[in-house]
N, CA and C atoms as a LAMMPS dump frame, in Angstrom:
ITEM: TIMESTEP
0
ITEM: NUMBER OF ATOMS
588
ITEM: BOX BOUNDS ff ff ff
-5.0000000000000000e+02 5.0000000000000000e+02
-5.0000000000000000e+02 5.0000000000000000e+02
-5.0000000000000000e+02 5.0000000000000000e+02
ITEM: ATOMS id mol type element x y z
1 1 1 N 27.833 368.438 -352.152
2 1 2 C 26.627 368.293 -351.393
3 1 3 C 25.511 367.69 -352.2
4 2 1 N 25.208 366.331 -351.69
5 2 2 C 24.127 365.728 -352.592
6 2 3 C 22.816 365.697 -351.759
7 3 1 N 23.094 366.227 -350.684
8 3 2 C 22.038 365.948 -349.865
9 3 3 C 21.528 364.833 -349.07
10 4 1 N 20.237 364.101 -348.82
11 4 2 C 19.985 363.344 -348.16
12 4 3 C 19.555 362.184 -349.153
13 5 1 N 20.062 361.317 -348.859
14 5 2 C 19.514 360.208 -349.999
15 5 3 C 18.758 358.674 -348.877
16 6 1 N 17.271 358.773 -349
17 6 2 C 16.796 357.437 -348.105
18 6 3 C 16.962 356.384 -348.665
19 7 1 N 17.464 355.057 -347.903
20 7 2 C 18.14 353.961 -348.525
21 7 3 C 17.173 353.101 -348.466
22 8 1 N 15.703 353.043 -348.23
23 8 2 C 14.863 351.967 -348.212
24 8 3 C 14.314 351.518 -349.92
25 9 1 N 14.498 352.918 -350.599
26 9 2 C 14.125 352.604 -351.971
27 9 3 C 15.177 351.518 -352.965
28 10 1 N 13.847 350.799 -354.032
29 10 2 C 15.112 349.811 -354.472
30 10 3 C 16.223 350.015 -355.095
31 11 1 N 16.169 351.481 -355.435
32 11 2 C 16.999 352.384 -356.676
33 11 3 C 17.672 353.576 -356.029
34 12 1 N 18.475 353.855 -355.938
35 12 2 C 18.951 355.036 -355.449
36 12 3 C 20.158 355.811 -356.7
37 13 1 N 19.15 356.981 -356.918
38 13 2 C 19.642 358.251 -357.373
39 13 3 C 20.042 359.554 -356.397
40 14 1 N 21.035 359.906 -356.517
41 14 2 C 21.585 361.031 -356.024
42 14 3 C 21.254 362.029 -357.039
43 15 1 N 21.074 363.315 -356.738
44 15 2 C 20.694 364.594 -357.134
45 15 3 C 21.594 365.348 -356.929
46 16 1 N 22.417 366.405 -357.228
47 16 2 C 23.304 367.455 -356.708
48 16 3 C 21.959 368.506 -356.438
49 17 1 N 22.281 368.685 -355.366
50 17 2 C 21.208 370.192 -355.087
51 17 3 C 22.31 371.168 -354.596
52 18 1 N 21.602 372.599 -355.564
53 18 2 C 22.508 373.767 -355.717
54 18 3 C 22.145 374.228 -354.518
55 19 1 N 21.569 374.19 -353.45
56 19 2 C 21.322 374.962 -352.452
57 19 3 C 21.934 374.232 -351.045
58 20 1 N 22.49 373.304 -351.002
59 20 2 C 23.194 372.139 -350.212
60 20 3 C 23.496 372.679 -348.962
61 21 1 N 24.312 373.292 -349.292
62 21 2 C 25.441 374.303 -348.193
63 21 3 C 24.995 375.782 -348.057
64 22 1 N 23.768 375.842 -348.633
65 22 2 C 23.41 377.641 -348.254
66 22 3 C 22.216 377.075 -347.432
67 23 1 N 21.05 378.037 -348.24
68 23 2 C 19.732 377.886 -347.66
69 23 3 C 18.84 376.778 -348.191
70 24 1 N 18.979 375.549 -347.852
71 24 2 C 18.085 374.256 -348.507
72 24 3 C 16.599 374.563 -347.867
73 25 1 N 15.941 375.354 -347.444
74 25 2 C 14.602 375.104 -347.505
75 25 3 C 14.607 375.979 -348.023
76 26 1 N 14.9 376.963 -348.928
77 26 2 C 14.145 378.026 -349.953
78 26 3 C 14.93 377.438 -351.93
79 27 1 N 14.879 376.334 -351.495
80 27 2 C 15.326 375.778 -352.794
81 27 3 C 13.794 374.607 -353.299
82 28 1 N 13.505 374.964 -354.259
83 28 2 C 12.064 373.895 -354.026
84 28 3 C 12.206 373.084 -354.756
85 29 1 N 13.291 372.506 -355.136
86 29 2 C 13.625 371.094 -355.82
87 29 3 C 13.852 370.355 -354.768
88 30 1 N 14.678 370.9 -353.299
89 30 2 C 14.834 370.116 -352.178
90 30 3 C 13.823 369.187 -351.423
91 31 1 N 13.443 368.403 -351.861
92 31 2 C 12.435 367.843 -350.919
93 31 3 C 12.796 365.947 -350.571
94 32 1 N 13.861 366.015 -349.521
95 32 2 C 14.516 364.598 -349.354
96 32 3 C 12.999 364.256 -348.471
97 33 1 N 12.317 363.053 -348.691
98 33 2 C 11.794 361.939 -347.724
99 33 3 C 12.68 361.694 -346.416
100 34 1 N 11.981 361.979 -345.164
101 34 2 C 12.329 362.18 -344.407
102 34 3 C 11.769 360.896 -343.611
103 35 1 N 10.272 360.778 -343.513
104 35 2 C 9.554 359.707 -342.584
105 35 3 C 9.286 358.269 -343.641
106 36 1 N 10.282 357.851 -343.666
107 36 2 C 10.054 356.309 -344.135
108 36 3 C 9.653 355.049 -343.337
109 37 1 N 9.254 354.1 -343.524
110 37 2 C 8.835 353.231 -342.899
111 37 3 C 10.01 352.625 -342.068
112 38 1 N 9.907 352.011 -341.078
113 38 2 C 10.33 351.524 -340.494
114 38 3 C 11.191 350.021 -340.515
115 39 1 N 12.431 349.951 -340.651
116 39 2 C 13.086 349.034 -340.883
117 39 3 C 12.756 347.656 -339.97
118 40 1 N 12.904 346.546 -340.905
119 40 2 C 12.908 345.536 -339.579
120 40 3 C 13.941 345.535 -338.044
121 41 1 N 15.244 345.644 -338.955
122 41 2 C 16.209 346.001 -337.595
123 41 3 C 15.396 346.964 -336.286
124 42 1 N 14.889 347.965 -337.488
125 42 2 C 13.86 349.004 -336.124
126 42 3 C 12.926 348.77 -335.371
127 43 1 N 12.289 347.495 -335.679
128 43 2 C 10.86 347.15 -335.111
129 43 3 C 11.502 346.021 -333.956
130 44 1 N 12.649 345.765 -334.792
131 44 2 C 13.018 344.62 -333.593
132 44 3 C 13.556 345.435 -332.086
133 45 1 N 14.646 346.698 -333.213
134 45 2 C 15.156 347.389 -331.714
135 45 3 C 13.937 348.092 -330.571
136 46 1 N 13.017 348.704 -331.371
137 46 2 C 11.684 349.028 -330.619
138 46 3 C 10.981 347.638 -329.86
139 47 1 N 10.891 346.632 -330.607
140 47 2 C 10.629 345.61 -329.486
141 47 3 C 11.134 345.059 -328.485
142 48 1 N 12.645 345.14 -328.614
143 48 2 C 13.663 344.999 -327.858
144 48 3 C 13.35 345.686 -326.728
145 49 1 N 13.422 346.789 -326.861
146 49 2 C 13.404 347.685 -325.713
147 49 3 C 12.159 348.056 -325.017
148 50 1 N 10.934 347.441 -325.834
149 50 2 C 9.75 347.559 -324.413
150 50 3 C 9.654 346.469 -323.39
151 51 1 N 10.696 345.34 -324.351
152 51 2 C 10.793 344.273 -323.172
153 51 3 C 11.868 344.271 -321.852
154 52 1 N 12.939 345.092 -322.333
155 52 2 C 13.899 345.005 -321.223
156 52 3 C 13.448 346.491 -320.285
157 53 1 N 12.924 347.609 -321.025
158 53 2 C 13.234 348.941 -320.479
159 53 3 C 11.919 349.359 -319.564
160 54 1 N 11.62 350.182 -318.858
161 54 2 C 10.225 350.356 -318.238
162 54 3 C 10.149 351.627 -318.283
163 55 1 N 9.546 352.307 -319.049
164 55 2 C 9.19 353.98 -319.694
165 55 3 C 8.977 354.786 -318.081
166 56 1 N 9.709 356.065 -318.334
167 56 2 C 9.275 356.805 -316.979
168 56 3 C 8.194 357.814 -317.67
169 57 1 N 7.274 358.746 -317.538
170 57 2 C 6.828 359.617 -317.603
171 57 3 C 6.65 361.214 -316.943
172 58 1 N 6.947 362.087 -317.97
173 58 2 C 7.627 363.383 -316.994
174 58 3 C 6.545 364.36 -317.923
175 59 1 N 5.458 364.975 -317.48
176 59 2 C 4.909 366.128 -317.815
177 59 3 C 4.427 365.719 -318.722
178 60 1 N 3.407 363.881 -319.31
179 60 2 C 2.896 364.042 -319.865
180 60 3 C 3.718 363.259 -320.993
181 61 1 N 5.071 363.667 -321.042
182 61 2 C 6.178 362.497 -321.902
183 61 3 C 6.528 361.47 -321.634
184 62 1 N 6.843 360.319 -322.341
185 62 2 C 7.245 359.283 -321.889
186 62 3 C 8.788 359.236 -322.491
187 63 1 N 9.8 359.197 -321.47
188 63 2 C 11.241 359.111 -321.465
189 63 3 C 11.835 357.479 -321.107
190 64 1 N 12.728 357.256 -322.098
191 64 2 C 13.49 355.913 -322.115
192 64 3 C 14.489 356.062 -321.245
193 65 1 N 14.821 355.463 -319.936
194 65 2 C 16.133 355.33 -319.61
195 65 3 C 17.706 354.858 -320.695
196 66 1 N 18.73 356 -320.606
197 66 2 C 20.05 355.91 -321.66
198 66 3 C 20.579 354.425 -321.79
199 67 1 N 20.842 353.32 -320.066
200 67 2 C 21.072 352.237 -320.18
201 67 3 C 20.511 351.167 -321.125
202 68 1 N 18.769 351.325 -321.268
203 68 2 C 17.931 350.507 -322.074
204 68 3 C 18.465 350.568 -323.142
205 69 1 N 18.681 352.168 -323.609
206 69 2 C 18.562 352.251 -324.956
207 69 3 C 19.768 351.737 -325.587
208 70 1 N 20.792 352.265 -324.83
209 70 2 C 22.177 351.54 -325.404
210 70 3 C 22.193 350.008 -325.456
211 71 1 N 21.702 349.403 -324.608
212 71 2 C 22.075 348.489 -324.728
213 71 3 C 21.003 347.151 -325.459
214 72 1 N 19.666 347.598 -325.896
215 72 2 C 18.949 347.496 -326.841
216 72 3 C 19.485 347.689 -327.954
217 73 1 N 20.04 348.746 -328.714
218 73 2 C 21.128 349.149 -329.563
219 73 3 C 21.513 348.535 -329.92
220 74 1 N 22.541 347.922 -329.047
221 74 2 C 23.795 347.27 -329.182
222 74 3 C 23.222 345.822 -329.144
223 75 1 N 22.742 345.339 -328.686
224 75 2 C 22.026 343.697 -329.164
225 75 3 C 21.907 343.968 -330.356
226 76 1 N 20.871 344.941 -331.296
227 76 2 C 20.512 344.767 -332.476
228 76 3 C 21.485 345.055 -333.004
229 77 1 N 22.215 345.651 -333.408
230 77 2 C 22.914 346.534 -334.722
231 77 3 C 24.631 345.987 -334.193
232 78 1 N 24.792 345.749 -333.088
233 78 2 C 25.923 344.975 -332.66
234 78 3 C 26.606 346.313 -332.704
235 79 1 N 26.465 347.541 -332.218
236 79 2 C 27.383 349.105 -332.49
237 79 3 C 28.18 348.474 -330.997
238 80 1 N 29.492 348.968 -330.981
239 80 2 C 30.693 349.127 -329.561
240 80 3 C 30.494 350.538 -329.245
241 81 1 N 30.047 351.276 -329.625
242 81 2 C 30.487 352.773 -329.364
243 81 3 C 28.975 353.131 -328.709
244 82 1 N 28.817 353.392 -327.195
245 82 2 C 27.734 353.523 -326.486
246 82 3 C 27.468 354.786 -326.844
247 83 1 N 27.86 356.088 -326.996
248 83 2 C 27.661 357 -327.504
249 83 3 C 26.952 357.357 -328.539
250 84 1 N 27.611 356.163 -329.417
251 84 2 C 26.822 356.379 -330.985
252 84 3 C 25.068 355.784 -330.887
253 85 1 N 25.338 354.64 -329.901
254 85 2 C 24.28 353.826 -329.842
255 85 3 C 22.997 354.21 -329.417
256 86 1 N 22.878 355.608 -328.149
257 86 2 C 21.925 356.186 -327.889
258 86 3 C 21.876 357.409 -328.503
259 87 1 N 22.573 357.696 -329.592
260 87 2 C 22.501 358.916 -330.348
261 87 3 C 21.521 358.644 -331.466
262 88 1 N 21.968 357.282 -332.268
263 88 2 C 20.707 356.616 -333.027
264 88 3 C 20.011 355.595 -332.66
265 89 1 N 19.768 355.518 -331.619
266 89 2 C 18.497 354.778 -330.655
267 89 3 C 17.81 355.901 -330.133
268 90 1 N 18.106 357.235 -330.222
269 90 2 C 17.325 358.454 -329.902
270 90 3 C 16.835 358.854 -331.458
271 91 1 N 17.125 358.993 -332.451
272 91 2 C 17.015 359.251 -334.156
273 91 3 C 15.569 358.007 -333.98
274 92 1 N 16.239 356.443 -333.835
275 92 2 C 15.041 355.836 -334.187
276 92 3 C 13.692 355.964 -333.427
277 93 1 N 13.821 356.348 -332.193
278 93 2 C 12.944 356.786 -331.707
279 93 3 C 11.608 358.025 -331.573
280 94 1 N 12.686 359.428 -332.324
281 94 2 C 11.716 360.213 -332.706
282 94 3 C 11.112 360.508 -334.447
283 95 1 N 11.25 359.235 -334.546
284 95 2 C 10.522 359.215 -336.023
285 95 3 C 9.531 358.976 -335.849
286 96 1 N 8.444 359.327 -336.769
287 96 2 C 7.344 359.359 -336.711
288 96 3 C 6.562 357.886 -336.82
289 97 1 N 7.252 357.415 -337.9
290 97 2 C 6.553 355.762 -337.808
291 97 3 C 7.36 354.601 -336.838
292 98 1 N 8.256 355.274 -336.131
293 98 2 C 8.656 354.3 -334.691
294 98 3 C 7.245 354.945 -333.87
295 99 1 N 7.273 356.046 -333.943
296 99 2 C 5.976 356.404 -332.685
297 99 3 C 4.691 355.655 -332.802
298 100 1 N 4.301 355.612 -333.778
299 100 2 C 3.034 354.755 -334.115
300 100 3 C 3.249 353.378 -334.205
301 101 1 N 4.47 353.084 -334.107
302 101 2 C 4.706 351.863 -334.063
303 101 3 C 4.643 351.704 -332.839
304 102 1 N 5.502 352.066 -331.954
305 102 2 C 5.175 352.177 -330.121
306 102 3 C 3.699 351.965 -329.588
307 103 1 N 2.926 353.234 -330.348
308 103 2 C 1.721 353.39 -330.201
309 103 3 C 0.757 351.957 -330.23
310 104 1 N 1.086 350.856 -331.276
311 104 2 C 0.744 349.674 -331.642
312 104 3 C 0.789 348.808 -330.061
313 105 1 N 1.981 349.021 -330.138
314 105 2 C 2.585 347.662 -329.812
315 105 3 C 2.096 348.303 -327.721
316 106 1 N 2.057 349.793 -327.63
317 106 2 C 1.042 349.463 -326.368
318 106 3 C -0.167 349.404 -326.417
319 107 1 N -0.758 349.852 -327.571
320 107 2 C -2.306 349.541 -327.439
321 107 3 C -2.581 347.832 -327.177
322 108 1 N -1.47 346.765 -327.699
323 108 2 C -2.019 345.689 -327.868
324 108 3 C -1.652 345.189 -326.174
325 109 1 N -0.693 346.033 -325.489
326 109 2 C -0.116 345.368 -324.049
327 109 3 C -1.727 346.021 -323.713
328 110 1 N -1.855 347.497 -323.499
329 110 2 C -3.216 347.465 -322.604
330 110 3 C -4.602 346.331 -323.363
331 111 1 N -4.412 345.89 -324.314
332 111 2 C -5.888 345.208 -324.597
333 111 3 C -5.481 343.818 -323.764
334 112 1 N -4.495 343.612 -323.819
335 112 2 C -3.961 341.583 -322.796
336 112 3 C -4.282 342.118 -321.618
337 113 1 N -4.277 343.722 -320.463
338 113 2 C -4.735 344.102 -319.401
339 113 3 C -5.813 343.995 -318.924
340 114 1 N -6.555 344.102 -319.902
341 114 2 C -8.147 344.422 -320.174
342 114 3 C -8.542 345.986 -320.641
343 115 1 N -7.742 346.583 -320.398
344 115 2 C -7.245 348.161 -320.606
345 115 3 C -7.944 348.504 -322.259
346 116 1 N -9.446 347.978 -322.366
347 116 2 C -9.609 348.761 -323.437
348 116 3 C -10.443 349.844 -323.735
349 117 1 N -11.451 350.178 -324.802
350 117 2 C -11.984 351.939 -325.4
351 117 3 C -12.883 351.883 -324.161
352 118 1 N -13.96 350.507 -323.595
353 118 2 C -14.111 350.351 -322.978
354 118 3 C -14.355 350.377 -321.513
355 119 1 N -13.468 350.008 -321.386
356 119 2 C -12.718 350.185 -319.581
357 119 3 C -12.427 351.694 -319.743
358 120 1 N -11.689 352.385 -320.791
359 120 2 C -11.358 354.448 -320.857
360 120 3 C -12.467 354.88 -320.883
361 121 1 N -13.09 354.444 -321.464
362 121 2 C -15.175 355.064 -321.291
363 121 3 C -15.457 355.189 -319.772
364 122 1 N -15.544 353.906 -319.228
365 122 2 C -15.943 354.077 -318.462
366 122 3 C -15.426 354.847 -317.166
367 123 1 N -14.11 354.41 -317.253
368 123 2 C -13.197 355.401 -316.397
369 123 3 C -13.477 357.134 -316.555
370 124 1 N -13.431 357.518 -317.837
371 124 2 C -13.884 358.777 -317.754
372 124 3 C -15.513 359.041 -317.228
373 125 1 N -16.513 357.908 -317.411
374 125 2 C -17.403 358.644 -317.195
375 125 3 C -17.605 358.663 -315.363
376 126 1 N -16.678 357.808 -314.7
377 126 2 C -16.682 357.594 -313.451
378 126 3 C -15.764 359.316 -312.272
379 127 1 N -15.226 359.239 -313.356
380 127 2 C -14.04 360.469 -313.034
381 127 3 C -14.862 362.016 -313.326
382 128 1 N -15.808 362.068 -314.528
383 128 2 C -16.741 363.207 -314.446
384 128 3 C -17.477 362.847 -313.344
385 129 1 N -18.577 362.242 -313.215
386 129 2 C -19.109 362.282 -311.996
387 129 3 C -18.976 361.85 -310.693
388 130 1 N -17.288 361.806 -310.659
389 130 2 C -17.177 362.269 -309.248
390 130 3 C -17.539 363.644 -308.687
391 131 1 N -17.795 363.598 -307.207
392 131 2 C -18.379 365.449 -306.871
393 131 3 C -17.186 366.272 -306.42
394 132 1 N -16.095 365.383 -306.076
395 132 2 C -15.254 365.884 -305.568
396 132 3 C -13.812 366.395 -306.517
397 133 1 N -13.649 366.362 -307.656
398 133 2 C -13.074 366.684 -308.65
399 133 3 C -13.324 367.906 -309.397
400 134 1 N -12.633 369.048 -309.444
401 134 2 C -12.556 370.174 -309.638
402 134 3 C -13.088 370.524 -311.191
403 135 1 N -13.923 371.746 -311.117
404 135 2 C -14.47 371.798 -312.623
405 135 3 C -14.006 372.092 -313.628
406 136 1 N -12.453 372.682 -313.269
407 136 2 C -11.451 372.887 -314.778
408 136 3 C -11.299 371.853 -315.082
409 137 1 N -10.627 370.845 -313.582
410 137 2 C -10.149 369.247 -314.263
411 137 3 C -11.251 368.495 -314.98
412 138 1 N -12.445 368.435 -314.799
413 138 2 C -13.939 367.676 -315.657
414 138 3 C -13.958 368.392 -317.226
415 139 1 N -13.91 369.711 -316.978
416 139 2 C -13.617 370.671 -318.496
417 139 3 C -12.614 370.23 -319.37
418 140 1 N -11.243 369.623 -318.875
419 140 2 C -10.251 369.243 -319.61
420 140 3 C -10.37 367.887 -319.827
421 141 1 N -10.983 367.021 -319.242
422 141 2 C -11.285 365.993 -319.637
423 141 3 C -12.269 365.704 -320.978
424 142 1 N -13.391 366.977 -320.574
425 142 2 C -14.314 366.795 -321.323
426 142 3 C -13.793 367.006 -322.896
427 143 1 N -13.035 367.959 -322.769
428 143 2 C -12.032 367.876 -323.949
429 143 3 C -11.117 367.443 -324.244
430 144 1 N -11.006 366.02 -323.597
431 144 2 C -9.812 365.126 -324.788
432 144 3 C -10.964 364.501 -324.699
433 145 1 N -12.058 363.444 -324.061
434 145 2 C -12.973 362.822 -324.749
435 145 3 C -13.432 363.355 -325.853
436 146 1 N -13.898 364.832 -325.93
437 146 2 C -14.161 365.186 -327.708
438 146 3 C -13.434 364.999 -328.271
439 147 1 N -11.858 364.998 -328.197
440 147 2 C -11.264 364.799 -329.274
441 147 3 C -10.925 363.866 -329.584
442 148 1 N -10.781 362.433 -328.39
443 148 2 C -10.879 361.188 -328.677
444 148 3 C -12.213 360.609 -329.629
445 149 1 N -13.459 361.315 -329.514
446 149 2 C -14.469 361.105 -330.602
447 149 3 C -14.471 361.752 -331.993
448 150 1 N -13.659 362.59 -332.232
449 150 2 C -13.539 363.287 -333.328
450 150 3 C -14.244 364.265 -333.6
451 151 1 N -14.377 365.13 -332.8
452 151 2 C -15.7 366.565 -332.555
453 151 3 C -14.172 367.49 -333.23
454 152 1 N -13.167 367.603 -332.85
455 152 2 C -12.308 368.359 -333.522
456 152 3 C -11.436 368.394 -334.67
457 153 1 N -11.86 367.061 -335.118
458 153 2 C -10.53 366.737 -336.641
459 153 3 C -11.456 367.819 -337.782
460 154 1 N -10.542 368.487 -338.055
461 154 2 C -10.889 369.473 -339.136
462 154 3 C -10.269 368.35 -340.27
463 155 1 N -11.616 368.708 -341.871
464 155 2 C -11.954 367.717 -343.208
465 155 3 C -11.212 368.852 -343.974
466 156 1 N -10.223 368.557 -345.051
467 156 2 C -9.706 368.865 -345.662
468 156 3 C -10.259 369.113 -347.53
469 157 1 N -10.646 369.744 -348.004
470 157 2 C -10.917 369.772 -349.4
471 157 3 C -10.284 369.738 -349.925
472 158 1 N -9.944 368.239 -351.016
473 158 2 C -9.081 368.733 -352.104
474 158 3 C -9.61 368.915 -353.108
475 159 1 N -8.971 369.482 -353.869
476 159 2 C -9.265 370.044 -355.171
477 159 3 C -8.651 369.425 -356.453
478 160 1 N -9.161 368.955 -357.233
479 160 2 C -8.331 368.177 -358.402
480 160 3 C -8.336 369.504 -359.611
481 161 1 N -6.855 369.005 -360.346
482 161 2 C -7.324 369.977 -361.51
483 161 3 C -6.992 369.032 -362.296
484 162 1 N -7.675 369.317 -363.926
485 162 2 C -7.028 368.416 -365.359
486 162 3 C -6.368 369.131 -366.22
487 163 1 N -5.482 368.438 -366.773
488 163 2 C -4.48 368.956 -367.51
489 163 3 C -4.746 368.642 -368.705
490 164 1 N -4.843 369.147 -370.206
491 164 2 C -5.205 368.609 -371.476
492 164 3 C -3.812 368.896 -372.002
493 165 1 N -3.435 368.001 -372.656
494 165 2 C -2.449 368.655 -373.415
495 165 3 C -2.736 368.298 -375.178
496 166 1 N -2.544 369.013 -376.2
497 166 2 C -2.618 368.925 -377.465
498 166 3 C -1.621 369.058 -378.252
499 167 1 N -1.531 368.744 -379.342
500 167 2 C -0.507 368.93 -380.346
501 167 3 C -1.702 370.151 -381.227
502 168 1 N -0.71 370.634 -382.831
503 168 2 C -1.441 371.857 -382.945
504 168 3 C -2.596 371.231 -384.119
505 169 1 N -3.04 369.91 -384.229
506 169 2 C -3.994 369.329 -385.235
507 169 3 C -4.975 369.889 -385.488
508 170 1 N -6.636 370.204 -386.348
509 170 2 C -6.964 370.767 -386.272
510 170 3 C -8.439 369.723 -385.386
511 171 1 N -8.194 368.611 -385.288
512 171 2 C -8.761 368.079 -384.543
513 171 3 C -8.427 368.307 -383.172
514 172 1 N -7.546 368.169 -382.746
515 172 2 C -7.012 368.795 -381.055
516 172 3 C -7.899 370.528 -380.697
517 173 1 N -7.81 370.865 -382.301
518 173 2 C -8.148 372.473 -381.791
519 173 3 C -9.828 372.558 -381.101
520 174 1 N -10.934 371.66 -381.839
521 174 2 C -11.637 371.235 -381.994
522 174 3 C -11.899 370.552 -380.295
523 175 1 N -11.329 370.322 -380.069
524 175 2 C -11.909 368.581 -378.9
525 175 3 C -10.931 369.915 -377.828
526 176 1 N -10.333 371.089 -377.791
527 176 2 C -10.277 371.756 -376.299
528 176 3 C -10.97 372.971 -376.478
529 177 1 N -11.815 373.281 -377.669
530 177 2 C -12.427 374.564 -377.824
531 177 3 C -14.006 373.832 -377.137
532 178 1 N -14.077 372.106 -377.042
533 178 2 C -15.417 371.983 -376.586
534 178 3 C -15.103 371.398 -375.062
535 179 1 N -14.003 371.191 -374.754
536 179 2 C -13.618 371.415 -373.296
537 179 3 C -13.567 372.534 -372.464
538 180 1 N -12.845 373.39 -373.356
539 180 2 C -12.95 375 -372.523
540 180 3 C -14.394 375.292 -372.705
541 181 1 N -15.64 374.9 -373.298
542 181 2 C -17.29 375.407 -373.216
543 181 3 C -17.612 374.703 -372.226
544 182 1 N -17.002 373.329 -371.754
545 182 2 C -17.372 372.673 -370.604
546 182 3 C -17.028 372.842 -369.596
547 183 1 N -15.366 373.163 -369.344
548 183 2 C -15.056 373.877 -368.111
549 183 3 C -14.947 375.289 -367.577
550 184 1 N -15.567 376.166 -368.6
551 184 2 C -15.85 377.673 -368.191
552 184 3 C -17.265 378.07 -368.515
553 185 1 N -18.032 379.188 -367.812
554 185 2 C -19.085 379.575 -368.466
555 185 3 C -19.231 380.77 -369.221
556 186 1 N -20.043 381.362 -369.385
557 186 2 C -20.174 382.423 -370.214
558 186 3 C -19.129 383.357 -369.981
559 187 1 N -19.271 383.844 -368.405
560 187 2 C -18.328 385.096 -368.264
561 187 3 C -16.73 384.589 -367.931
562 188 1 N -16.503 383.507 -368.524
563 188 2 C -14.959 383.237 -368.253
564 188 3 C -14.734 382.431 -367.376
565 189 1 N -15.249 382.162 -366.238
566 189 2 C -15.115 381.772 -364.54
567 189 3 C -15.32 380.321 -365.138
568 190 1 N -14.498 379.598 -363.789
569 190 2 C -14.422 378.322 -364.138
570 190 3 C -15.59 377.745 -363.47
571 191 1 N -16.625 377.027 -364.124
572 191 2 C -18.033 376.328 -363.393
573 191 3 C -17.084 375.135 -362.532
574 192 1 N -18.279 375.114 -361.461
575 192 2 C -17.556 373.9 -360.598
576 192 3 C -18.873 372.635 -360.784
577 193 1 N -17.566 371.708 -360.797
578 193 2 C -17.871 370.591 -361.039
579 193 3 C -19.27 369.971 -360.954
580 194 1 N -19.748 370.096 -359.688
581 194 2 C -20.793 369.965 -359.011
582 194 3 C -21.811 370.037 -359.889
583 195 1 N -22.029 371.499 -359.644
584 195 2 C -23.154 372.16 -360.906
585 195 3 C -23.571 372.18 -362.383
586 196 1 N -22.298 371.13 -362.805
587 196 2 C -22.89 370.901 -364.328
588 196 3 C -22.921 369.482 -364.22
């Protein structure tokens, strides 16, 4: 068990991981790359298929008909086995950078519509003040417009730390005894950055 090895890199090393065949997420050397970029073959099969296929939508999802996909598939990658073909025409599809790739490639069909931030502005603000539209439905609107403005993206702090490393010289001893006066204060505690 070597695990997962992604083939987009120019070098490929295999790893034996001891946890292969037991429990691989409580092993913390395990960490295969999972969301890689998107192959050309992939952008073509994703283009492929917004041209032949016409997306249904069910609860909010948008679902590919099996015919499209197979046979989108099978143009690109030339697979015989229809089975296999919507098994990884379903794989390329729920990756994360096919989705944003999708995402692209309709934002640019609604902007040739006229379908742009625009025209959704205004549509929403036409749809709140209608009188006849129910006040949960205006409430739920009102909240994806906030979140289409960014009233909800929570800011992340990171935190950097530095690492010194020394040999045992008596100059090294010297140059982290006046680092540790710079990065701690009197009572031990580490001063933050900011404040000095």
């Amino acid at each position: 068990g070597y695990g997962d090895t992604p083939v987009t890199q120019k070098h490929i090393y295999a790893r034996k991981s001891k946890q292969y065949n037991k429990k691989r997420i409580d092993d913390s050397r395990y960490k295969p790359i999972k969301n890689v970029k998107t192959t050309t073959l992939q952008r073509i099969f994703l283009d492929m298929l917004t041209q032949i296929a016409k997306p249904t939508e069910v609860n909010g999802k948008i679902f590919w008909d099996s015919e499209s996909i197979i046979r989108a598939y099978q143009n690109v990658y030339k697979q015989n086995n229809p089975e296999v073909a919507l098994k990884r025409g379903h794989w390329v599809l729920n990756k994360k950078t096919a989705k944003e790739y999708m995402s692209k490639l309709m934002k640019e069909q609604f902007d040739e519509l006229g379908m742009d931030d625009a025209y959704v502005a205004f549509a929403y603000k036409a749809f709140l003040e209608d009188k006849k539209v129910p006040h949960s439905v205006k409430l739920s609107a009102l909240n994806r417009i906030s979140e289409l403005r960014g009233h909800n993206v929570k800011e992340t702090l990171e935190e950097k730390q530095t690492l010194v490393m020394l040999t045992k010289s008596p100059d090294d001893k010297k140059l982290l005894a006046e680092t540790k006066k710079l990065l701690y204060g009197k009572d031990g505690i580490m001063v933050n950055a900011k404040e000095s």
